[in-house]
N, C-alpha and C positions, 0 to 999 in steps of 0.2 A: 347813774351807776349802772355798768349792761348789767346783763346773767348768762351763763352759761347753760345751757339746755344742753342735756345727757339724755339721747334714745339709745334704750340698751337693745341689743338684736334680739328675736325671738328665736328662742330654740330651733332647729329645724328637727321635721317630724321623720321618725324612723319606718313607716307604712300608712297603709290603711286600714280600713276594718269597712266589713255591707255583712249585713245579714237580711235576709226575708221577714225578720221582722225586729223587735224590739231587743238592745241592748244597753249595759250599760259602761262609762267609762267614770273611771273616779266614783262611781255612784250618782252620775248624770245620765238619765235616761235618754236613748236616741236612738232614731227610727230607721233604717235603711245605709246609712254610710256617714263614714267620721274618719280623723285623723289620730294615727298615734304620737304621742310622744315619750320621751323615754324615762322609763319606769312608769308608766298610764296600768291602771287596772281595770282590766278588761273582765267583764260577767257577762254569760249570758244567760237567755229565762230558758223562753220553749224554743225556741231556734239556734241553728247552730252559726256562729260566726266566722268568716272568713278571714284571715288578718295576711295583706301582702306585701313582702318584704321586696327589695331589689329582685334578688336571685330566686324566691320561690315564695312559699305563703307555707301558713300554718292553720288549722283548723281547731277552733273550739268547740266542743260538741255542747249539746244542751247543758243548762244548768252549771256550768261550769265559770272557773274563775282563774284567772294568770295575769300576771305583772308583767308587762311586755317591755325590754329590753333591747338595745341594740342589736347584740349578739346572743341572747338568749330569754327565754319564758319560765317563768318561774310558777310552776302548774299546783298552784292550790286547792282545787275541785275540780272534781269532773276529769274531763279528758280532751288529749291535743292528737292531733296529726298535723307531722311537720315534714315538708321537704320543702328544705331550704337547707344545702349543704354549710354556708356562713352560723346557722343559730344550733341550737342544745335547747334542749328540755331540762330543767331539774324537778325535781320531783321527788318529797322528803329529803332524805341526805345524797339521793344519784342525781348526776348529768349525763346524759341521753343523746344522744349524735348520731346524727348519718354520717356514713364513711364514703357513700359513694354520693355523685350526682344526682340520678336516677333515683337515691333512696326514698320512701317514705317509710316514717316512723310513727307508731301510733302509742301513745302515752297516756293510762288511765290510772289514778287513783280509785282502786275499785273497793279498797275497804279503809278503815283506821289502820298507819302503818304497812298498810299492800300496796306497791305498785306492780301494774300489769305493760308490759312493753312489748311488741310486736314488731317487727322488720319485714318490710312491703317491698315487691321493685328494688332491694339490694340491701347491703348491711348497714350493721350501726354497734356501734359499743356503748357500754355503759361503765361509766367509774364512781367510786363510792367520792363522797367528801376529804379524803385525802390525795385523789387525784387517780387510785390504784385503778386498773383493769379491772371490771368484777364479770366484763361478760363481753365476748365477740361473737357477735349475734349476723348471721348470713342470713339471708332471705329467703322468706317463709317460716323462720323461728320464732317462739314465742315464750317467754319466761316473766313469772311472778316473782317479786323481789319483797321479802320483809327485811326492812334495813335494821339490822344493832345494834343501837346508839349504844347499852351497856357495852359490847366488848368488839370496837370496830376492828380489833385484827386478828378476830377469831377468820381463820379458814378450814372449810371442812369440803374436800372435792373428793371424784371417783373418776381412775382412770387405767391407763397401764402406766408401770412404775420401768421408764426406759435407760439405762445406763449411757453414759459419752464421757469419755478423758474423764472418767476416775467420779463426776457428779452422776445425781440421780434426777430426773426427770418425769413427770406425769404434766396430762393435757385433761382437764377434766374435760368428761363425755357430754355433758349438757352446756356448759357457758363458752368449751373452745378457748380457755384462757391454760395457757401453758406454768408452770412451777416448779421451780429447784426445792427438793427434798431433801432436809438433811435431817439427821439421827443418827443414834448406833442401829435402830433395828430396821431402817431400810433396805441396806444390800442385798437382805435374804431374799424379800418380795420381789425383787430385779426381773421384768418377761412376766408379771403377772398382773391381773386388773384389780386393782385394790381401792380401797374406801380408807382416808386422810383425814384424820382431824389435829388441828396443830395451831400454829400462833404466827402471824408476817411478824420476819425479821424488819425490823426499820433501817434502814439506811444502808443496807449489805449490796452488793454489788450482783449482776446478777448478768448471763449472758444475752447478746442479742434475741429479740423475741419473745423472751422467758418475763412474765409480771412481776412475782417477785420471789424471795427464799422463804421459804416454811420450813419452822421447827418444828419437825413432826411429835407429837406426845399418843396419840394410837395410830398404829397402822393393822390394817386385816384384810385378806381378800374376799371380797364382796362380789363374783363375778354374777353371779346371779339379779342382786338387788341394785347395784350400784348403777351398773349399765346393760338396763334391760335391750335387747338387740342386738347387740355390741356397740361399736365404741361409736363407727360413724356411721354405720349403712342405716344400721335403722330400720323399721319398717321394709324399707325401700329394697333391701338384697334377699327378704324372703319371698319378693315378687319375681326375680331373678333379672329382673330389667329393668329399668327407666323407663315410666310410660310418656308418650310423645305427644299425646292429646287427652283434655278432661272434658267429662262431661258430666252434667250433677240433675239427677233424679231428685223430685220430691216426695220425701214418703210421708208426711205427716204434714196437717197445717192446710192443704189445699183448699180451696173455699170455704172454709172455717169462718162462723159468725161467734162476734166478740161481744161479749155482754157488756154494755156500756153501764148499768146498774149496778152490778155486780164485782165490775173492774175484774174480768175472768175473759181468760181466753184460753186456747189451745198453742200445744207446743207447737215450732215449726222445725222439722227434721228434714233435712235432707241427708242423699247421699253423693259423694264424686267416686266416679269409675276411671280408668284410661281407655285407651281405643278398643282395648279389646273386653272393655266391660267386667276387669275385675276392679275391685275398690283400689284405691288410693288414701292411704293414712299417711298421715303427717300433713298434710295440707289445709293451710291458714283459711278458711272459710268465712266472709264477713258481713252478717245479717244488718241491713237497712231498715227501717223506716222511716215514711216520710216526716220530710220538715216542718210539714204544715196542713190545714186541713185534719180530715180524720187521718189518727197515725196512733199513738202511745211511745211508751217507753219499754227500754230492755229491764232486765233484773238489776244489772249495773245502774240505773238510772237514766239511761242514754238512750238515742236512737238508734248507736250503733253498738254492733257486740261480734268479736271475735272471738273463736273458738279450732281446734284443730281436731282434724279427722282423726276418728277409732281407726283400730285395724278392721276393722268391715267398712271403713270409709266414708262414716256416718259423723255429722255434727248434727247437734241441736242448738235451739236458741229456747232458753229454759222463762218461764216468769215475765211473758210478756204482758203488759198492762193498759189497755186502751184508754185514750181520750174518750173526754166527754164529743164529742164528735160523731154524729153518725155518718156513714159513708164508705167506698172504696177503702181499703187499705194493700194497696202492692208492697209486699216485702219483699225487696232486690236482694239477692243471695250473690255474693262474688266470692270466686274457687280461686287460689292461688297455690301452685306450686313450682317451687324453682321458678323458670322462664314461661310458662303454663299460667293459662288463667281459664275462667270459665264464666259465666254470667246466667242467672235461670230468675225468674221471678215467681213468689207463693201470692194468688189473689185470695187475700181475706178482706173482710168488712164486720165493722162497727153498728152493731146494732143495740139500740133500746128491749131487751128481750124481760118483760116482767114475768118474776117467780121463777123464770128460766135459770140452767148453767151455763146457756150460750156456749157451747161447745166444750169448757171445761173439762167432764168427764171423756175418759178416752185418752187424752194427752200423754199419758203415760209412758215411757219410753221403756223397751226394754233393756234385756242386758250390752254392752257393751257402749254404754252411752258417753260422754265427753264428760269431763269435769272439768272444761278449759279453762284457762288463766285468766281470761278475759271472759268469764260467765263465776265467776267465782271457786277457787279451786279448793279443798278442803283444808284446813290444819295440819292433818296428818301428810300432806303431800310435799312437805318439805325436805329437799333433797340432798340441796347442795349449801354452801356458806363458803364465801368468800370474802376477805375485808372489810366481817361484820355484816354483810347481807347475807340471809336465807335465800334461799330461790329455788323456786318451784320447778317441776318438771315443763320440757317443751312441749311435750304432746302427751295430753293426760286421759287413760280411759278407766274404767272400772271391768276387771274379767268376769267372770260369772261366779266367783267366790265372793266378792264382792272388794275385790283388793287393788288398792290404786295403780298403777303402769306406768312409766314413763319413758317414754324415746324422742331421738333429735329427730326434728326435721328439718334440720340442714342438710345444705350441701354438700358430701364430701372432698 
């Protein structure tokens, strides 16, 4: 009597994965390069991994963990950068996408409930778990997202309140995501910048462009708080120009020794100018360290950390924490604004310093410091709410009252 013998086909695998050092897949440790396949969980330790798809690749930064996906990564710790215009990020209850080719997207989990999302090299949106718009994110923006699972169709925006054929319209000033207003008391606000809190209608019909219709239940204008700068210049139109070239100063951090005992370092502060050396705020600034060797980690956890320029043009990188590692440490600083970039490196090193502060003292930054999205932005700095997400300002500073700030740095 014969037998039939049945060879099932072997999945085909969706990328690769190499990091410089150890990873894991499924929770199988593995050293230098491996295959994915779909839905594979991807961890890594001290290194960051690289994962490439067809059309681009995606980046897991230390410590970090994602379920890698055909068409998308499902970012459980730590943090990604993805360009690869085919995949999405999710991340809690958002999916995260590049809009253009050229995008990079940079996706961190920086607290319980915070996502931090950044747009590098071109845009990306973000939509909550029912699929809404929560954010049109242009290049060099950056926004904190607390998602609310209690009440996902809570929207709360700031913008101008603009009339067409008899509807009311606002574009909120931080996320760029447009809104049909309806109430009795909206017509009056009509030509003015107001602050919205209200409820997404479900299933209402809604014009080309427009995310979706809000039942407004407060409106007031807010021109002051809601949208500090105005609506799109930002920063940018109290400079009265568009600068054409950056260049980024170090003022803090320079050959700084990091106490390896003590797990203490110094801040690293820079600043970015334009050509003619006045600051530049609003612009995405993103602090490195290395992969490997002497290096440590940011306050987020990570080796890398974004943050955006004060209006004096100033970023920091807050609570950095050295490896057991002595040695070199070059901290790569990259400026981005709009089509603008910049490149500057801070040389510190890692030292065994006994009974020392190793540089500690002194780090202290003054007024007008960042409280970036991407370095941890405060509680109080929650601005916006759209379809059940919070969301933090784009560019966050502290004035000399001690009161938080927020302006876009998009492009308008």
């Amino acid at each position: 009597m014969g037998c039939l013998l049945v060879l099932a086909a072997a999945p085909p695998s969706i990328g690769s994965v190499r990091s410089p050092g150890q990873f894991l897949i499924n929770g199988s440790a593995i050293f230098g390069n491996g295959t994915l396949f779909d839905g594979d969980v991807l961890a890594t330790t001290g290194a960051r991994s690289v994962v490439q798809f067809a059309d681009g690749q995606a980046i897991l930064g230390p410590a970090s963990r994602a379920r890698i996906f055909r068409d998308h990564t499902v970012l459980e710790q730590g943090s990604e950068s993805l360009s690869a215009l085919s995949q999405s990020v999710e991340a809690a209850t958002l999916r995260i996408a590049p809009t253009a080719k050229q995008s990079i997207v940079q996706v961190e989990i920086s607290a319980p409930n915070r996502v931090s999302v950044t747009a590098r090299d071109g845009a990306a949106e973000v939509r909550n778990s029912s699929g809404m718009l929560v954010a049109s994110m242009r290049s060099g923006m950056a926004l904190a997202f607390e998602p609310q699972a209690a009440n996902p169709s809570a929207v709360k925006i700031a913008g101008r309140l603009e009339s067409s054929n008899g509807r009311f319209y606002a574009t909120d000033c931080n996320t760029k995501v447009r809104y049909e207003l309806r109430g009795a008391a909206v017509a009056s606000h009509a030509g003015q910048i107001v602050e919205v809190t209200g409820t997404g209608i479900a299933g209402a019909a809604v014009a080309t462009g427009v995310s979706q219709a809000v039942q407004v239940s407060i409106i007031q204008p807010d021109a002051a708080s809601a949208c500090p700068g105005g609506l799109d210049a930002g920063a940018s139109a109290a400079r009265g120009q568009e600068p054409t070239k950056l260049s980024i100063s170090v003022l803090e951090g320079e050959g700084a020794i990091n106490n390896i005992a003590l797990r203490v370092s110094r801040e690293a502060m820079v600043q970015v100018e334009d050509e003619n050396h006045k600051p530049v705020s609003g612009a995405a600034v993103t602090f490195l360290l290395p992969d490997s060797g002497a290096s440590g980690v940011f306050s987020n956890g990570a080796r890398a950390l974004t943050v955006m320029t004060d209006n004096a043009g100033s970023a920091i990188a807050r609570g950095i924490v050295p490896n057991s590692v002595a040695g070199d440490v070059p901290i790569r600083v990259e400026a981005r604004y709009k089509a603008l970039s910049a490149n500057a490196t801070i040389h510190t090193q890692n030292a065994l310093l006994a009974g020392a502060a190793g540089g500690a003292a002194g780090g202290a930054a003054g007024a007008g410091t960042v409280a970036g999205v991407a370095g941890g932005m405060s509680s109080g700095a929650i601005i916006a709410i759209a379809g059940g997400v919070a969301v933090a300002g784009t560019v966050g500073g502290l004035d000399a009252a001690g009161t938080f700030n927020s302006t876009s740095a998009s492009t308008p």
